[in-house]
C-alpha positions as CSV (number, residue, x, y, z in Angstrom):
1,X,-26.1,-54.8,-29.6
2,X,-25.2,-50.9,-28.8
3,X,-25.7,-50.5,-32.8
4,X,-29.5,-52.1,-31.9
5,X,-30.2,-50.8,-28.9
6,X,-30.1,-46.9,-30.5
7,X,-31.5,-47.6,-33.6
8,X,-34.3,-49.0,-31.4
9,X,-34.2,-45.5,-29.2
10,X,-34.5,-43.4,-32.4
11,X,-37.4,-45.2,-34.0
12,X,-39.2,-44.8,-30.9
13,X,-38.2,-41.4,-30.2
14,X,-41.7,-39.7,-30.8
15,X,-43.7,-42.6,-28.3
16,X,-41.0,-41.3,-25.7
17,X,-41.4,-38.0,-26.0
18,X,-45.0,-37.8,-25.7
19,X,-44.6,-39.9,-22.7
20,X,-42.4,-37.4,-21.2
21,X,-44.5,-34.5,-22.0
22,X,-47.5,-36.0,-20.6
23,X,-45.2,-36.8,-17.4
24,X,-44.0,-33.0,-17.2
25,X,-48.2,-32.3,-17.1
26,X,-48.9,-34.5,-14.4
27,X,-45.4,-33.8,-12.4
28,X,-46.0,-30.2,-12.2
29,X,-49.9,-30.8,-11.1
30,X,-49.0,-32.9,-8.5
31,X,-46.3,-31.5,-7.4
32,X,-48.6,-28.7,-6.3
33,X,-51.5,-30.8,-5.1
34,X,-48.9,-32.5,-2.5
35,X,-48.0,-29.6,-0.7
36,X,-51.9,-29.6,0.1
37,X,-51.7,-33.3,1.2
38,X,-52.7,-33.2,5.1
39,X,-52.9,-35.9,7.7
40,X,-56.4,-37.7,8.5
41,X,-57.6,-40.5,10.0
42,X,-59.6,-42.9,8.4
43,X,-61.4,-43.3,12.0
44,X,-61.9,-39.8,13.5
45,X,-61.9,-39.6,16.9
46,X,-59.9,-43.0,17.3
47,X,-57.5,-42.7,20.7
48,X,-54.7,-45.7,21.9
49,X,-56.4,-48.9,23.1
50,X,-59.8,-48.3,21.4
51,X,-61.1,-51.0,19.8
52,X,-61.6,-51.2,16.0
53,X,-63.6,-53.4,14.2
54,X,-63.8,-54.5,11.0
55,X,-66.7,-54.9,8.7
56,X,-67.4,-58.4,9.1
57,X,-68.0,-61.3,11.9
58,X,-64.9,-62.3,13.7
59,X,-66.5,-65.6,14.0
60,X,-66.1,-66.2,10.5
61,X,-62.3,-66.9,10.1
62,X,-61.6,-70.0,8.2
63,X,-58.4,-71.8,8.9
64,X,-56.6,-73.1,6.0
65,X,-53.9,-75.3,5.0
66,X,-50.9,-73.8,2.6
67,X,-50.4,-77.4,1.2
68,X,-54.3,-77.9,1.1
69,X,-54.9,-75.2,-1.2
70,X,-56.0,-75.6,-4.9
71,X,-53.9,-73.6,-6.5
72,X,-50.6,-71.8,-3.9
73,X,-50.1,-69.3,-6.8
74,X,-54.1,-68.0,-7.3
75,X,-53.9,-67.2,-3.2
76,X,-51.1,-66.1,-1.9
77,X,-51.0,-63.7,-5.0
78,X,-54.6,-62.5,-4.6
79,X,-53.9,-62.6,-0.9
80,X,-50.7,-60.3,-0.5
81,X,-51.8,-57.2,-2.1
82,X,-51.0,-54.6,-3.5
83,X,-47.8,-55.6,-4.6
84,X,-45.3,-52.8,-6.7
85,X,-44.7,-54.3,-10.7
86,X,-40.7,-54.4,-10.8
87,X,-39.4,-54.0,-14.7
88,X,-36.4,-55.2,-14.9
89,X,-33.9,-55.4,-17.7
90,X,-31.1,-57.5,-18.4
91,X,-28.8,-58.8,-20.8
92,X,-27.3,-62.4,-21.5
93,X,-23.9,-63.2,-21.8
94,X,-24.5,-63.5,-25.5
95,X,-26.2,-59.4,-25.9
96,X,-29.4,-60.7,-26.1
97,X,-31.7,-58.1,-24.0
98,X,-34.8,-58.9,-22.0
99,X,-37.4,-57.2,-20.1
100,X,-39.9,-58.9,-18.2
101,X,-42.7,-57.8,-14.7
102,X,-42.1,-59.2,-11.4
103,X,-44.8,-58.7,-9.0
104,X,-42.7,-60.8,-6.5
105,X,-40.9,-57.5,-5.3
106,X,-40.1,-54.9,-3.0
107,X,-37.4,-53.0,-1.2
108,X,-35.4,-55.4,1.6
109,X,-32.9,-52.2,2.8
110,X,-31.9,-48.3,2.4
111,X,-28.3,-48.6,3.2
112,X,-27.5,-50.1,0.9
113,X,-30.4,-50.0,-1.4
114,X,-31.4,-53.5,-1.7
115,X,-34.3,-54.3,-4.2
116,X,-35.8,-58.1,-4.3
117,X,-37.7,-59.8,-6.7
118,X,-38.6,-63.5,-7.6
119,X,-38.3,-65.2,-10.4
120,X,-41.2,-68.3,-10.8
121,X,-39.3,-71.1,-11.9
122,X,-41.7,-71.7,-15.3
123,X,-38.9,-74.3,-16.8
124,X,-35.6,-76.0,-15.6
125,X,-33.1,-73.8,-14.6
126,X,-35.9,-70.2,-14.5
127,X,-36.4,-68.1,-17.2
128,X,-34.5,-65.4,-19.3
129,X,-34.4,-62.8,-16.5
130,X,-33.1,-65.4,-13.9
131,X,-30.3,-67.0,-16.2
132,X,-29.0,-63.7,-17.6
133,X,-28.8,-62.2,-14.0
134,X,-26.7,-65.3,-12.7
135,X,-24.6,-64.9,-15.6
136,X,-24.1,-61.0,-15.6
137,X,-24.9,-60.1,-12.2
138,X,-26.1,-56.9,-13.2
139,X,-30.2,-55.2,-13.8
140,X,-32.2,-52.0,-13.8
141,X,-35.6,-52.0,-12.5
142,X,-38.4,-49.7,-13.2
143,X,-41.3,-48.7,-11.4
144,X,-43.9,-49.4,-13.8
145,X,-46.7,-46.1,-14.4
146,X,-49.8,-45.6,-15.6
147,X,-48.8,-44.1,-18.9
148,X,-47.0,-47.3,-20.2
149,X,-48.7,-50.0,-17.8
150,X,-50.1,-51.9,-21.6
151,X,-46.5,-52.1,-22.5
152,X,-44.6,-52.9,-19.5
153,X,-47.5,-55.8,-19.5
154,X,-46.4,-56.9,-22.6
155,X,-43.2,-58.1,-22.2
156,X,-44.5,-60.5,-19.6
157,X,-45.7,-62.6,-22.9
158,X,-43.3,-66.1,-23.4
159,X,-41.0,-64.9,-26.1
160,X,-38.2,-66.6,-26.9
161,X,-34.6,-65.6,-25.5
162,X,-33.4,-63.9,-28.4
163,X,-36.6,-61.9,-28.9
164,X,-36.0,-58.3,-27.2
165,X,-39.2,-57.0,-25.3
166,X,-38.4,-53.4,-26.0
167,X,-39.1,-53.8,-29.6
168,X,-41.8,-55.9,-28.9
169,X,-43.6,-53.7,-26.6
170,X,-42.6,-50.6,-28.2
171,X,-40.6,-49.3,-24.9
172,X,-37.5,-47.9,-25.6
173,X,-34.4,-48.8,-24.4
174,X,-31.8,-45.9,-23.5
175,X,-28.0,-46.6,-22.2
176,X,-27.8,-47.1,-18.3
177,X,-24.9,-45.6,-16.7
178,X,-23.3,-48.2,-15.1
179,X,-24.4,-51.6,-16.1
180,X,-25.0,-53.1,-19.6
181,X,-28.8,-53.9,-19.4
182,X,-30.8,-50.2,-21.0
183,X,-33.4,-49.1,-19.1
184,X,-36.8,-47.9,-20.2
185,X,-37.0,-44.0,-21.3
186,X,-40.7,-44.4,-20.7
187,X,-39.7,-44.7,-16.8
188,X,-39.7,-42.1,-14.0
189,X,-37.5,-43.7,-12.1
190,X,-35.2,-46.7,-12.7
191,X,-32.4,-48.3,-10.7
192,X,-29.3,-49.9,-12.1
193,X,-28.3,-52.5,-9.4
194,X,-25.9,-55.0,-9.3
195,X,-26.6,-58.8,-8.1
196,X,-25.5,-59.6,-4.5
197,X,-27.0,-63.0,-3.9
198,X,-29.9,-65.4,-5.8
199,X,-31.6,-67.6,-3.2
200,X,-33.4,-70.9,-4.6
201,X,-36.6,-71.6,-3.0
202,X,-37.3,-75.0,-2.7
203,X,-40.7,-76.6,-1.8
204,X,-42.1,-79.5,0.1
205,X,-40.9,-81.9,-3.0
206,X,-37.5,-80.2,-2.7
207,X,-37.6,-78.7,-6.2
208,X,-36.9,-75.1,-6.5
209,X,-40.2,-73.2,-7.0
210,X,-38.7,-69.7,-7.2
211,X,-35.7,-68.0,-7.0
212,X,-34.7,-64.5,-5.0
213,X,-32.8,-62.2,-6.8
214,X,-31.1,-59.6,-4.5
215,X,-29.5,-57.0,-6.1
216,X,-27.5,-53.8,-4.5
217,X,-28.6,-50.0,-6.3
218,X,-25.2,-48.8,-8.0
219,X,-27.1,-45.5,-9.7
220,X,-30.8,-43.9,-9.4
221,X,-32.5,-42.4,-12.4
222,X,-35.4,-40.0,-11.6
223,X,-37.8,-37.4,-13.8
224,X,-37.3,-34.1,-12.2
225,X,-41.0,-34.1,-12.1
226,X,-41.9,-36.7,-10.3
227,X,-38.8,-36.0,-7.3
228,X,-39.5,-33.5,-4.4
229,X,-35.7,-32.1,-4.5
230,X,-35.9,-30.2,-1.3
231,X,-37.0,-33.3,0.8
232,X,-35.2,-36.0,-2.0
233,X,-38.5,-38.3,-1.9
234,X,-40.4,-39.5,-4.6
235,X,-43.8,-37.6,-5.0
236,X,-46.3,-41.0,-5.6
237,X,-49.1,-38.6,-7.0
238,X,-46.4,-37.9,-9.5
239,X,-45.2,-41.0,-10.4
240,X,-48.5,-42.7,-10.3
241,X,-47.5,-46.2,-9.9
242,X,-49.3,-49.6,-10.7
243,X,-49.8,-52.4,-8.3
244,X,-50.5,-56.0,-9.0
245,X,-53.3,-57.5,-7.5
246,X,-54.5,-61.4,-8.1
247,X,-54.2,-63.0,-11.7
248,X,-54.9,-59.9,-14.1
249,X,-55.9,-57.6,-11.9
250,X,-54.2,-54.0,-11.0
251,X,-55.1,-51.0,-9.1
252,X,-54.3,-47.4,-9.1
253,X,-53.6,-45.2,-6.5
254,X,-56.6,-43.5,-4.8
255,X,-56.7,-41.4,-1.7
256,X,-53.5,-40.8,-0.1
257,X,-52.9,-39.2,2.9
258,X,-50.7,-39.5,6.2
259,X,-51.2,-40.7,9.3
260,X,-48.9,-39.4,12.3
261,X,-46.5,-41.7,14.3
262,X,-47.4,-42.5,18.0
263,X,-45.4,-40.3,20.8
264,X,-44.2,-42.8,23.2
């Protein structure tokens, strides 16, 4: 599988390096642009225990039942937005390697770094991602950009186990440090993390609908030009991640800006 995995790297060598070159562009742009970055607010004038309102009636709000939806999925999914794409990587106990998007994700804790995502249980027992994480207990995830968002959207399609979604997408897979899964070369920032619980989710019929995957970050890799060394945060403008909205739908980042924290 090492033998595979860098013949893999080689032949798409050139892909990576243009995606690296074009990040270098963009890092060293927006790496200048933040330092302009200012606080605002998106209501001027606004002091403590002013009212707000929002564009619509208040009168309007419907009240709805989770159980008496349509479709669970198609709202809470269009509903919770945006969400961050995790890419994550992993290996079977057999070699076989597999990369697959979770939009169920996001970051639980900072010490430790604890990254969650759920796996939709599609078929008895979950899918590749799920049974080669029980079995290994080991990932990487990726923070999926704009410059490889087609191919990282890819791999979500229903190949079979033994199919790797590197060559199929045409990412390329590059040795982690710690862990067996590769991660993506294409990446600006990928975490190698190590499983520290899976938590079934059962619904109303008791069958497991989704399962948690917890895992613990063992070892960070970052693009120089997407990091802010001096402050050791990740520049967004730089790294110019994708979020998931409902069904097919993503966004980009627009404006970004800060907004101060109350003095109390």
């Amino acid at each position: 599988m090492i033998t595979q995995i860098q013949l893999a790297a080689v032949a798409a060598s050139a892909g990576a390096a243009a995606a690296l070159f074009a990040l270098q562009i963009l890092g060293r742009r927006e790496r200048r642009q933040i330092i302009k970055r200012r606080e605002q607010s998106l209501v001027p004038g606004w002091r403590p225990g002013q009212k707000q309102s929002p564009p619509f009636d208040l009168s309007e709000m419907l009240r709805l039942d989770p159980d008496e939806l349509p479709s669970k999925y198609n709202f809470f999914i269009s509903a919770y937005i945006p969400r961050p794409i995790a890419l994550v990587s992993s290996v079977s106990k057999s070699g076989h390697v597999n990369l697959a998007p979770f939009s169920y994700s996001s970051i639980v804790n900072h010490d430790p770094g604890i990254i969650v995502f759920s796996c939709v249980d599609k078929s008895s027992g979950g899918g590749d991602t799920l049974k080669n994480v029980e079995a290994t207990k080991e990932f990487v995830v990726h923070i999926v950009s704009e410059w490889f968002l087609e191919a990282a959207n890819h791999t979500c399609g229903n190949f079979a186990p033994e199919i790797n979604e590197f060559f199929q997408s045409g990412l390329t897979p590059v040795s982690s440090f710690k862990v067996q899964p590769p991660r993506v070369a294409e990446a600006a920032l990928a975490m190698e993390c190590e499983v520290i619980q899976t938590i079934p989710m059962k619904n109303s019929k008791d069958l497991v609908s989704s399962t948690l995957v917890l895992g613990k970050v063992i070892q960070i890799h970052v693009n120089k030009n997407v990091y802010n060394q001096e402050k050791a945060i990740i520049v967004p403008e730089a790294l110019r991640p994708v979020a998931r909205l409902g069904g097919n739908t993503y966004s980009l980042i627009g404006d970004i800006f800060d907004i101060a924290r109350p003095r109390v």
